[in-house]
C-alpha positions as MATLAB code, in Angstrom:
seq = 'XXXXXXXXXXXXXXXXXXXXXXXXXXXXXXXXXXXXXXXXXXXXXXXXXXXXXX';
ca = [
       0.000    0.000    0.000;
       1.299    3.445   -0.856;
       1.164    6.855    0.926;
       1.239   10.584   -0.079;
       1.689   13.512    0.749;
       1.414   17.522   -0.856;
       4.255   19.587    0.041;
       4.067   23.459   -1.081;
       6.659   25.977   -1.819;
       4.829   28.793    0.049;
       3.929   26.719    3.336;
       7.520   25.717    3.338;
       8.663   29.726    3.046;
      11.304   28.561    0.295;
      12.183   31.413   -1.828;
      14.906   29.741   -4.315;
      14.809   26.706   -6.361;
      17.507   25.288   -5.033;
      16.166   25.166   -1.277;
      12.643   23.532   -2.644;
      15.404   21.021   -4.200;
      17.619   20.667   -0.818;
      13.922   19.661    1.112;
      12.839   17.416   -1.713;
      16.221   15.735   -1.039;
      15.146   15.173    2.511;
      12.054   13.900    1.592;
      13.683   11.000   -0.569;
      16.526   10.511    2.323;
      13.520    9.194    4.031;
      11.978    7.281    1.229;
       9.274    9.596   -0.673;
       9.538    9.947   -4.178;
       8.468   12.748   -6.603;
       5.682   11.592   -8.095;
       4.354   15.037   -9.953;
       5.422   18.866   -9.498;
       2.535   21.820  -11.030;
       2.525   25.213  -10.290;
      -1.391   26.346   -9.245;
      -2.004   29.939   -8.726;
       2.080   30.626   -8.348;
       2.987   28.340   -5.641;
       4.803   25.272   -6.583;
       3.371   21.901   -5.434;
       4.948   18.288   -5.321;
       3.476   15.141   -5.004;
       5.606   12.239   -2.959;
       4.647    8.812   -2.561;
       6.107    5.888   -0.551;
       5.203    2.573    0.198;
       3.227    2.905    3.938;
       4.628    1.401    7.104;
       3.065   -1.118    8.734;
];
C-alpha cells in the first residue's frame, strides 16, 4: 500500500529553487519519491509517494 503527501513551496517559506530542491532531497533521504510537481495559482506543489509502514 502506498502513501502521499502535498508539500508546497509557500507553506515551506522557500524562496529559491535550489532550497525547494535541498527539502525534496530530505524527503527522498527518508523514502518519498516525486511523483508530480505543477505550479497552481504561483505556488509550486509536489506530489511524494512511498510505500506505507506497517
Amino acid at each position: 500500500m502506498k502513501e502521499y503527501k502535498f508539500i508546497r513551496q509557500k507553506d515551506t517559506l522557500i524562496k529559491k529553487d535550489e532550497d525547494f530542491e535541498a527539502l525534496l532531497n530530505s524527503y527522498a533521504k527518508t523514502g518519498w519519491t516525486v511523483v508530480n510537481t505543477f505550479v497552481h495559482r504561483g505556488i509550486l506543489k509536489a506530489v511524494l509517494e512511498r510505500d506505507k509502514k506497517a
